[in-house]
N, C-alpha and C positions, 0 to 999 in steps of 0.2 A: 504494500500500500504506500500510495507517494503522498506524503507531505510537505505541505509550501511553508518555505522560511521566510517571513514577511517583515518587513521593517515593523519596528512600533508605531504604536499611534501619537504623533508628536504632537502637541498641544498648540495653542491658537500663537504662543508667543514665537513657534518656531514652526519655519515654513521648511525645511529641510532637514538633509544630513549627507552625511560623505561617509562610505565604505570605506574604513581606517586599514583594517585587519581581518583578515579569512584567519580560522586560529586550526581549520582542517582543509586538509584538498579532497576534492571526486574521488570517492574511492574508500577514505579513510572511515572506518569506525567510530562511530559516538555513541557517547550514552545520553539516555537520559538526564537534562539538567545543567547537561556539559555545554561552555562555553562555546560558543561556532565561529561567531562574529560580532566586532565591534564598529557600531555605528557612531559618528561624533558629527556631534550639532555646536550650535554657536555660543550653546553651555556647556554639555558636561559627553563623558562617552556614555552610550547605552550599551548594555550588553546584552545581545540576542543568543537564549539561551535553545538546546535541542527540545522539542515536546514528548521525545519518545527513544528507545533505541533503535539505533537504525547504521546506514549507512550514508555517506553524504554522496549523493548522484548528482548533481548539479549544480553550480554557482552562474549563477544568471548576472548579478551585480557584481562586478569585479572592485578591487580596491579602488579608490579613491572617486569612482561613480557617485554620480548626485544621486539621491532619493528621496521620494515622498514619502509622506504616511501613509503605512500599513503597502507600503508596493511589493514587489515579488522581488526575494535578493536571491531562494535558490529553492532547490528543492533534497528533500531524507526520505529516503528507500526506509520503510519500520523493520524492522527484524532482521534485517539483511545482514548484522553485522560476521555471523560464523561464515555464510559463504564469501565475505570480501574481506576475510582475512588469510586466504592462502593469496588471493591476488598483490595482498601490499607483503608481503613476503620477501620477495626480490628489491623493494625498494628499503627494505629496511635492514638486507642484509648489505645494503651499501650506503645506509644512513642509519648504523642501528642506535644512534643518538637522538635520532630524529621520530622513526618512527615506527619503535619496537614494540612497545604497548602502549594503547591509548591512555592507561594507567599512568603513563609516565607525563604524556602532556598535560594529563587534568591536576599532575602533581604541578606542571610550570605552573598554569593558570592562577593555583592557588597561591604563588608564591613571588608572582613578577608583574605587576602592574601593567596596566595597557600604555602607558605613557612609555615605560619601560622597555616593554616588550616590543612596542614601534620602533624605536632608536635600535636596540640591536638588532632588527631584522631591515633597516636601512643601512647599520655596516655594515652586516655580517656578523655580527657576535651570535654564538654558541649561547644563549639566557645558562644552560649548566655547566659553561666553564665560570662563570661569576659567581664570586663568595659575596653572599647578601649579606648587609648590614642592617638592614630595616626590621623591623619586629617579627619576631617570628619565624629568621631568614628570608624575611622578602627582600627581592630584588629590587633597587630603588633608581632611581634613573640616573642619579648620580652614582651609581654602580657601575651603569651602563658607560656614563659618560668617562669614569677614570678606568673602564677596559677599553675604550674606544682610545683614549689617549695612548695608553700602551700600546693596542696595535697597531698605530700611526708611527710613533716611537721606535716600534723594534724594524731591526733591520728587514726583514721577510715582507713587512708590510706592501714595500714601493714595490715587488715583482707580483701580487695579487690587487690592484685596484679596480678588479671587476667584483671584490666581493659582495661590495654595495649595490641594492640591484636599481639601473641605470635609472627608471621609470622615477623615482623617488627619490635619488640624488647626483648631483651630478661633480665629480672631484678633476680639480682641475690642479694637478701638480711642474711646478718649476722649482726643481731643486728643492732646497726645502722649504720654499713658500707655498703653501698649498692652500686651497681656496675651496668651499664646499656649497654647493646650491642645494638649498633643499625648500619642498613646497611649503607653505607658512600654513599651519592646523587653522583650520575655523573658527577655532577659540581664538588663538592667538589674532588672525584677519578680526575677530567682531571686538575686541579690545580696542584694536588700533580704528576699527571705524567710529565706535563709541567715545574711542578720544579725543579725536577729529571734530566729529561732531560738536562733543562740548564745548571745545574750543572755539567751535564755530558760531554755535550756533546762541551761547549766552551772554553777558554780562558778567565777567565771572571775576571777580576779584577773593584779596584773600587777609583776613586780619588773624592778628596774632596776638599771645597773652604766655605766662608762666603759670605753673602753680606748683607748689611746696608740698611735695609727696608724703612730708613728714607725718603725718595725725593718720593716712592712709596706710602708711608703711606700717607703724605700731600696733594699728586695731589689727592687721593682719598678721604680723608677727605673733599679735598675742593669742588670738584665736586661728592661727589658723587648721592646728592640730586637733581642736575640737571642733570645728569646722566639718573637716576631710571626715569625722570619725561620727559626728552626726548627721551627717550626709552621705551616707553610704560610699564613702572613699572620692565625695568630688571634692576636689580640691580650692581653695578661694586664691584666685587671682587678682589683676589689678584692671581687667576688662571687666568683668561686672560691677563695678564702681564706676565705671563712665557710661556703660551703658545705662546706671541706673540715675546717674547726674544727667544723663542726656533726655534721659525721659522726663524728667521731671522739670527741665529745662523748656522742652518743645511743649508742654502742657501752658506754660507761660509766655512760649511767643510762636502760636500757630503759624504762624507764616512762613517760618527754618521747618516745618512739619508742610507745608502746601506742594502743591503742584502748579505747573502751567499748562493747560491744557486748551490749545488755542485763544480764544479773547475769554475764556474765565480761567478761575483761580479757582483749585480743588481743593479745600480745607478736609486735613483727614485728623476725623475723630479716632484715632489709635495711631501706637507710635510702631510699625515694622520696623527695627532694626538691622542694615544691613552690617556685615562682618569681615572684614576683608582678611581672607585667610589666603597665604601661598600653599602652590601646588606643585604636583610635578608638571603641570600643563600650564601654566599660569598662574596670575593672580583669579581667584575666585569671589564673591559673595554670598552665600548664603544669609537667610534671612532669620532672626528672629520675630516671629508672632505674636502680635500684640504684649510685647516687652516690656510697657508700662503696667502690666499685669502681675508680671513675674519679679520672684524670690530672687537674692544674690545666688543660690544655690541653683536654682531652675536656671537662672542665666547663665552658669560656667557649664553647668551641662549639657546645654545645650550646644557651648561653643566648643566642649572636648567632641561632642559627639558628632561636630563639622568638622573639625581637623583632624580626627580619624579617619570618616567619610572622603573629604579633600585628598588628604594622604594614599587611601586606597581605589582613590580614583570612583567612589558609589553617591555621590551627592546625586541626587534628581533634581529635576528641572523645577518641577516644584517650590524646593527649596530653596533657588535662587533664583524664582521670580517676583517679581513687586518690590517692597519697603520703601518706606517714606523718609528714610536718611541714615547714611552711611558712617561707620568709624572705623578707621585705617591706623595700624601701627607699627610703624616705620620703625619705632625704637628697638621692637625686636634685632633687627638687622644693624642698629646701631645707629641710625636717622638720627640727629641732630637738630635738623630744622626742611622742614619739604611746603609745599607748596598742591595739595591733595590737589586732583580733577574730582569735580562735581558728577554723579554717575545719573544721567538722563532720565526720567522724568524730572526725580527727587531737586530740591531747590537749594540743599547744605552737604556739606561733609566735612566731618572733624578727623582731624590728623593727631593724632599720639604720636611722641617722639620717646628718645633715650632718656633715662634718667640719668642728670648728674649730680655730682656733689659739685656745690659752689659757694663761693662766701656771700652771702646776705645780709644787709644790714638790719635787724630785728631792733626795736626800741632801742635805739640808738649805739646799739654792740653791734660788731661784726659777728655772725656764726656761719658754719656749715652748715646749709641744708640741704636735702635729692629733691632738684627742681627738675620740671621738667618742661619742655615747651607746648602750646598747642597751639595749633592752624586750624583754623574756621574758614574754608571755601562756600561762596557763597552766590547767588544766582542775584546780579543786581537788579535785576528788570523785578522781582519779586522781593530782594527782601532790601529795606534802606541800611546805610553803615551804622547810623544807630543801633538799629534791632538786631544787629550780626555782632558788634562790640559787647553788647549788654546779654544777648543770647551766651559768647562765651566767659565775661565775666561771672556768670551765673553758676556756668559749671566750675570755673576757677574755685568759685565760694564754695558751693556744693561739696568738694572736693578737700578744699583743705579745712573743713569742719562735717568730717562725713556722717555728724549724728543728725545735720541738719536732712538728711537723704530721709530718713526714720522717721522724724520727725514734719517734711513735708514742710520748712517753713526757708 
């Protein structure tokens, strides 16, 4: 019996996708449940899983093909798998790395990321000559990328430059300048168009403020062992303390909360939180729901349970559609001072920076405090400098008296 392998059904914010990765060829055995292929839109990758066991008889969509929702990528022979396993016989006694038992690849799938798993099958890397670093031994793409340097690196590389297959990159070497073209992912293309855009298309300016980590640092230091331990191991960070000063924030100046939706102005009675988490594909957002809602504890849970997701490449579309303003933190990475892009509809987005230690002058003494900086991007057509200066001195306050968050005044 034949069964069709149909793309997903992608939702009204996304009109397509691209055929990233076949993860089996014609021919090969699957099981039920088992990875086939990955489809990647202008969000996240999908992963189209088999319905049944079977055997894979035809790819209709080959890689990098555009598709619609729910179109035909290929078609699975059910039960077929005992009789088309003497036929892959002969190819696996000349790849028995590759494709000895299907047991063996649904061990990669579980352990090497789609981001990952792209990059080494554009060099040529072997995903089981890499020693994973990532949890669990997952392959992580910077895995991929310090095997990709080594075999750039070693001598044998320059007499094999067809390993990469041409379709997907193109290496153009002189000596030892070598130069790499490769297709830009869809995420990465709707980032740079969403960039563009803003840049284009707002009023966007950007103001700036500090605030003194100090009273935040302490309540966390001091709780934050019983914390983790009344909260069933979530841990308390320093993101749900902005996101809960930003809530409480845009409660008092709707406007950093609105939208521009042609000649009106969309006041939105709840706060969506976007989150900007890195990926192996990109920068990401996911969204926090109705945020002004939720606990300190509800909010880091929510953001461990995005940068897991992020990390293993499973955020849905879902979850990184909508929110009515963003918060970005660059300090991670060591940012000092940045200049956030406004992410399209939404009207603000606040930038977190590095903490540092610097001298302040407090009631007329110099002391050390962990200051740190923040950037308020702001949509000028919507909101005036007033109400974007007072929006972040609010969470400055908020922030460095965090009982006032509790308290609500």
């Amino acid at each position: 019996m034949a069964i069709e392998i149909k793309a997903p059904t992608f939702p009204e914010s996304v009109a397509d996708g691209t055929v990233a990765t076949w993860h089996k060829k014609p021919g090969e055995a699957v099981k039920r449940d088992e990875l086939i292929v990955d489809i990647e839109t202008d969000k996240v990758v999908i992963e189209v899983l088999a319905e049944a066991d079977g055997v894979l008889a035809e790819i209709i969509k080959n890689e990098g093909d555009t598709v619609l929702s729910n179109e035909l990528l290929g078609k699975l022979t059910e039960g077929g798998a005992a009789a088309a396993a003497p036929a892959a016989a002969p190819a696996a006694a000349a790849a028995p790395a590759q494709a000895a038992a299907p047991a063996a690849a649904a061990g990669d799938d579980a352990i090497l990321s789609p981001a990952a798993r792209k990059l080494a099958e554009e060099n040529g890397i072997d995903p089981n000559s890499i020693a994973g670093t990532g949890k669990g031994g997952r392959v992580t793409k910077e895995d991929v990328v310090a095997a990709v340097e080594a075999k750039k690196n070693a001598p044998a590389a320059a007499a094999k430059p067809a390993a990469a297959p041409a379709a997907a990159a193109a290496v153009v070497a002189t000596g030892d300048r070598t130069e790499k073209r490769v297709p830009m992912t869809r995420l990465r293309a709707k980032i740079a168009e969403r960039l563009v855009e803003a840049q284009s298309s707002m009023a966007m300016l950007t103001t700036f403020n500090e605030v003194d980590m100090t009273e935040v640092m302490a309540l966390r230091s001091k709780y934050k062992d019983l914390f983790e331990k009344s909260h069933n191991g979530v841990r308390l960070g320093f993101m749900s303390f902005f996101v809960k000063a930003a809530t409480e924030a845009l409660k008092r100046f709707p406007a950093v909360n609105a939208s521009i939706d042609g000649n009106d102005i969309v006041y939105h009675g709840y706060a969506d939180i976007g989150v900007a988490v890195s990926s192996d594909r990109g920068l990401v957002v996911p969204v926090l729901r109705n945020a002004e809602q939720m606990s300190l504890a509800e909010i880091e849970s929510g953001i461990a349970t995005f940068g897991k997701k992020a990390k293993d490449g499973k955020l849905s579309i879902e979850e990184m559609t909508g929110g009515t303003f963003t918060i970005t933190n660059g300090g991670t990475f060591g940012s000092m001072m940045s200049t956030p892009i406004v992410n399209p509809p939404q009207a603000a987005i606040l930038g977190m920076h590095n903490i540092i230690q610097r001298p302040m002058a407090i009631n007329g003494q110099v002391v050390i405090r962990p200051m740190m900086y923040l950037a308020l991007s702001y949509d000028h057509r919507l909101i005036d400098g007033k109400e974007a200066v007072t929006f972040l001195v609010t969470i400055k306050n908020l922030l460095e008296d965090p009982a006032r968050l509790l308290l609500e005044i």
